[in-house]
C-alpha positions in Angstrom: 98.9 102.0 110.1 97.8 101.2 106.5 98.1 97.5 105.4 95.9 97.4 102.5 98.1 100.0 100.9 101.1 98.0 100.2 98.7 94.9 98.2 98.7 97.4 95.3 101.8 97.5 93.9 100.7 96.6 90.8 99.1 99.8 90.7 102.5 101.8 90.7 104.0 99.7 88.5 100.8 100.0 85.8 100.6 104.1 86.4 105.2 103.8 85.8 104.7 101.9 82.5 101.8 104.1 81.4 103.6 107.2 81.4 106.9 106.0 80.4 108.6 108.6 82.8 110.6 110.2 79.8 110.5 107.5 77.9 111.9 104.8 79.9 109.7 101.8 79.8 109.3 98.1 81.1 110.2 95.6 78.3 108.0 92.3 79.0 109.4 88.3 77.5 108.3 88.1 73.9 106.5 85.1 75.0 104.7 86.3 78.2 103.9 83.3 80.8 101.1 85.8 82.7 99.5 85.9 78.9 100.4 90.0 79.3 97.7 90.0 82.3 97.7 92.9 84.5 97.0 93.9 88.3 93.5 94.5 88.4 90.9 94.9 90.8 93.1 96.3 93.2 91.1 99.4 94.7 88.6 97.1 96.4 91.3 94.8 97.9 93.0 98.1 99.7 90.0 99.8 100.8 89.1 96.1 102.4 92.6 96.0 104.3 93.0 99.5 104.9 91.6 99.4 108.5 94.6 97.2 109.3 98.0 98.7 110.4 100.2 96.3 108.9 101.1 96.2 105.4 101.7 92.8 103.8 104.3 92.9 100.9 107.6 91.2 100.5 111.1 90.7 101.2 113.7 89.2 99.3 117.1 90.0 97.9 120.0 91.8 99.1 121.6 94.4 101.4 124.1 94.0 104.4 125.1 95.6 107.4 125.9 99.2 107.2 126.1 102.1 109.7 125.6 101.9 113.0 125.1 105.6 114.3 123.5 105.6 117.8 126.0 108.4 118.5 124.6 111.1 116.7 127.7 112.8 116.3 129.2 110.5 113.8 126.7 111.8 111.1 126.8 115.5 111.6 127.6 117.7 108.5 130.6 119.4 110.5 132.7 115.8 109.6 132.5 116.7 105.8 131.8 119.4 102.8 128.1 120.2 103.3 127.5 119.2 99.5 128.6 115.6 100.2 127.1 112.7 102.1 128.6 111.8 105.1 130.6 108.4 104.5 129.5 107.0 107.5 125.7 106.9 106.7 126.6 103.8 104.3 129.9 102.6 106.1 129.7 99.2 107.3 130.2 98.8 111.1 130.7 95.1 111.1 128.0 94.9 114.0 125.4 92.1 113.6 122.3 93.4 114.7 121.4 90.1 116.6 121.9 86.6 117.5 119.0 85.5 118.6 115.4 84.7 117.1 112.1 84.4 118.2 109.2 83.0 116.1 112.4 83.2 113.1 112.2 86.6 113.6 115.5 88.5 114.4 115.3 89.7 118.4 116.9 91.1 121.3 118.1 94.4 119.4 120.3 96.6 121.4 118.9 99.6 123.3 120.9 101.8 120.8 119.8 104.3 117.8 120.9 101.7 115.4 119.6 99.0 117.4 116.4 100.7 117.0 117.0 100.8 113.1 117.9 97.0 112.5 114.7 96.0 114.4 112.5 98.3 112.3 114.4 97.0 109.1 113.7 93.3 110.2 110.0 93.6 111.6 109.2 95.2 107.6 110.4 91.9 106.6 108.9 89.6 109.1 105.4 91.8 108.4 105.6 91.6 104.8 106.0 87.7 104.3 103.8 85.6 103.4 102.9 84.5 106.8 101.0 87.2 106.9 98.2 85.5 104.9 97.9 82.6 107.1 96.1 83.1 110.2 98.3 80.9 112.9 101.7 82.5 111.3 100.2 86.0 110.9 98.6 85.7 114.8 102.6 85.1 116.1 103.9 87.6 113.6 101.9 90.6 115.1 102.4 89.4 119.1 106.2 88.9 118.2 106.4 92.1 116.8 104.3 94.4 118.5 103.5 95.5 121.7 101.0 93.3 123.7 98.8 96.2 123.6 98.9 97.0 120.0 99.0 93.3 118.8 95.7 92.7 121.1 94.0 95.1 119.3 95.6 94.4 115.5 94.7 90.7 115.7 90.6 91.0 115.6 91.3 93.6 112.9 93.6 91.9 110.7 91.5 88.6 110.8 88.9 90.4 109.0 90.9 92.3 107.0 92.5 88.8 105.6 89.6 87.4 104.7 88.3 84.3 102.2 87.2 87.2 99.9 90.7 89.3 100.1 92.3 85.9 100.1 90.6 84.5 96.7 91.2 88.1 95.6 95.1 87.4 96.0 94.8 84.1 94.1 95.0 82.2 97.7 92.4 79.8 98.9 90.9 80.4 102.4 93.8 79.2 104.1 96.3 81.7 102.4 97.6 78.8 100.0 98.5 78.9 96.5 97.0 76.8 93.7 99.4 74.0 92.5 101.8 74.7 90.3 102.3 78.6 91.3 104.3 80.4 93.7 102.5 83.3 96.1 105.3 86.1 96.2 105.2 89.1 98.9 108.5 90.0 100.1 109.6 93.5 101.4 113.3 94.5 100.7 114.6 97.3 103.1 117.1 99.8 101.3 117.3 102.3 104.0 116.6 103.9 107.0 116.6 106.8 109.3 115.8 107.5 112.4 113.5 110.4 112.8 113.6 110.8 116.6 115.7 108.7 119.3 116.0 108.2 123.0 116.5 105.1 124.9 112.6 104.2 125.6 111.0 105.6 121.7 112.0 105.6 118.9 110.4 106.5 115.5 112.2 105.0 112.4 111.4 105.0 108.9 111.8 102.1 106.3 112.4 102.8 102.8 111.9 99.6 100.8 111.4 97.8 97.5 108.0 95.5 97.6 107.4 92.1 95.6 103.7 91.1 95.2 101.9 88.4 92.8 101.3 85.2 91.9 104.2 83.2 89.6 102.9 80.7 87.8 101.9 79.4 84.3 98.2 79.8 84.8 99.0 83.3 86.8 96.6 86.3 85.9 97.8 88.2 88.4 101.9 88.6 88.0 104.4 89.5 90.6 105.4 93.3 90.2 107.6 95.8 92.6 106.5 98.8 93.9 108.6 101.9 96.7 107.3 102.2 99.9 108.5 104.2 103.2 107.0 102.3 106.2 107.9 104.6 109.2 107.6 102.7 113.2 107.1 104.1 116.1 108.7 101.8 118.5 109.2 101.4 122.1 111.8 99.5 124.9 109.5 97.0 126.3 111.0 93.4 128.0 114.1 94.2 126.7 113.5 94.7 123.1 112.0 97.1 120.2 108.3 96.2 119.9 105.9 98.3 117.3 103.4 100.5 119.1 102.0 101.9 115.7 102.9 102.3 111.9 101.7 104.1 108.7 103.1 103.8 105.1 103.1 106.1 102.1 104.0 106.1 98.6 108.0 106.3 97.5 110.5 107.3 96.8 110.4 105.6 93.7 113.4 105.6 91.1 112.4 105.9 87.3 111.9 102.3 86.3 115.1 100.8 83.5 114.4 99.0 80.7 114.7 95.8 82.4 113.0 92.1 80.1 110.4 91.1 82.6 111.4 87.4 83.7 108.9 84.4 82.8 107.0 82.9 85.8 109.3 80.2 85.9 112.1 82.5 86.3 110.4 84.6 89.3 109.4 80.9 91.0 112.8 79.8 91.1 114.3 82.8 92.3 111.9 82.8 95.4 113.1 79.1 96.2 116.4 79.4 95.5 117.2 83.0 97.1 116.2 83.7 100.9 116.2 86.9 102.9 118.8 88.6 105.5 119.1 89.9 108.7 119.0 93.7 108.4 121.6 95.8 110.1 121.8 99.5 110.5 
C-alpha cells in the first residue's frame, strides 16, 4: 500500500508537459490565476506518506454502470473475433451496485465478481476524498473500509503520515482545512476495472483511475492537476461485505495529454461545488 504516491500528481503532469509527447502539449489561460505556479516540493511529501497504504487523491466526474461479469463465461474470447473486444466488458447490466450506505460510503456489495469490482471502484473514491486529510473523517474512512485488522494497524500509521508538516505542505492548516477563499481538490475518478483473481471469500481487483489534486484559488501556488493511476485491492468477504485487507498503486496507464486551455481557479472551484461524484458499478 503506497499513499504518498498518489499526492504527486503534479509530478506526471510537469514530466507530460515537459516532453511534449510528440508534440502534444497543455495550453494554460492567457491570464493564469495560479500566476503559472507549479507542483513543487513534491518528493519530500511522498517519501513522508509512503509508509501508509492508502493513497489520497480524488474523485469527481463521470462514469456509470457497466458490466457485470461474475460469470466468467460471459467475457471469454470464444463469444467473438479474437481481434475484437468483447461487448460485454463495457455493456451496461442495469444492476446498481448497492442501496445502502455506511459512513456515505456505498455498502453491502454482493458476494459476486462484479460485486467485488463496484466495491473496489467505490472504496478508491471514498479513500481518495478529502476526508482523508481530516483526522475524525479519515479514522471512519479506513474502519469503514477495511478490515478491522488492517484498519487497526493503518490508523497509527496514517496519523503520522497526515501530519501538520504534510498538511501545511498541501496548503491545509493542521486540521486539513483550506485557507479562505480556496478550494482543496482530491478526487479519484475510476475508469475501469478488472478482476485479477475471484472466488467467493478473495478477491483481488485492480482500479484504473484519473486523480485530481491541488488547491483552486486566486492566491493558489500549488494548482489542481490530474495524473493515471492503477490502485489494485486485495479484498475479502467479511460481515457480509468486501472489506480491503491490503493495496498498492503504480503509475498509469496514462493517455498522451490533448491540447486542452487549462481552466482559471475560479472555474476548477465551481466545478467541485457544482458537480458531485457516483456510485461505481461494474
Amino acid at each position: 500500500m503506497t499513499p504518498g504516491d498518489e499526492h504527486d500528481y503534479g509530478e506526471s503532469a510537469r514530466t507530460d508537459e515537459s516532453h511534449g509527447y510528440g508534440g502534444t502539449r497543455l495550453r494554460l489561460p492567457e491570464n493564469d490565476p495560479y500566476g503559472g505556479a507549479r507542483r513543487g516540493g513534491r518528493s519530500s511529501s511522498r517519501s513522508l506518506v509512503t509508509v501508509v497504504g492508502v493513497v489520497v487523491l480524488l474523485i469527481a466526474a463521470i462514469a456509470f454502470a457497466n458490466r457485470g461479469g461474475d460469470d466468467s463465461s460471459s467475457t471469454t474470447a470464444s463469444e467473438g473475433p479474437a481481434d475484437k473486444p468483447n461487448p460485454t466488458s463495457t455493456t451496461a447490466t442495469g444492476t446498481k451496485p448497492v442501496e445502502t450506505k455506511t459512513g456515505g460510503i456505498p455498502s453491502g456489495f454482493a458476494r459476486t465478481q462484479q460485486g467485488a469490482q463496484s466495491a473496489a471502484a467505490n472504496y478508491a473514491v471514498a479513500l481518495g476524498s478529502t476526508g482523508m486529510f481530516q483526522q475524525d473523517s479519515r479514522h471512519d474512512l479506513v474502519d469503514t473500509v477495511y478490515t478491522t485488522a488492517a484498519a487497526a494497524k493503518l490508523q497509527t500509521a496514517m496519523d503520522q503520515a497526515y501530519s501538520a508538516d504534510f498538511l501545511a505542505k498541501m496548503g491545509l492548516d493542521a486540521d486539513g482545512k483550506a485557507p479562505e477563499g480556496n478550494t482543496f481538490v482530491s478526487r479519484v475518478v475510476p475508469v475501469g476495472t478488472t478482476a485479477q483473481t475471484y472466488s467467493d471469500s478473495t478477491a483481488k481487483v485492480a482500479v484504473w483511475y484519473l486523480g485530481l489534486i491541488g488547491m483552486s484559488g486566486t492566491t493558489s501556488t500549488d494548482p489542481v492537476t490530474s495524473s493515471w493511476k492503477t490502485w489494485t485491492f486485495d479484498l475479502a468477504w467479511t460481515g457480509g461485505d468486501w472489506k480491503i485487507v491490503d493495496d498498492q498503486q503504480q503509475d498509469g496507464p496514462a493517455p498522451v495529454p490533448g491540447d486542452d486551455a487549462a481552466a482559471t481557479s475560479d472555474e476548477i472551484s465551481k466545478a467541485i461545488e457544482e458537480y458531485g461524484g457516483f456510485t461505481y458499478a461494474r
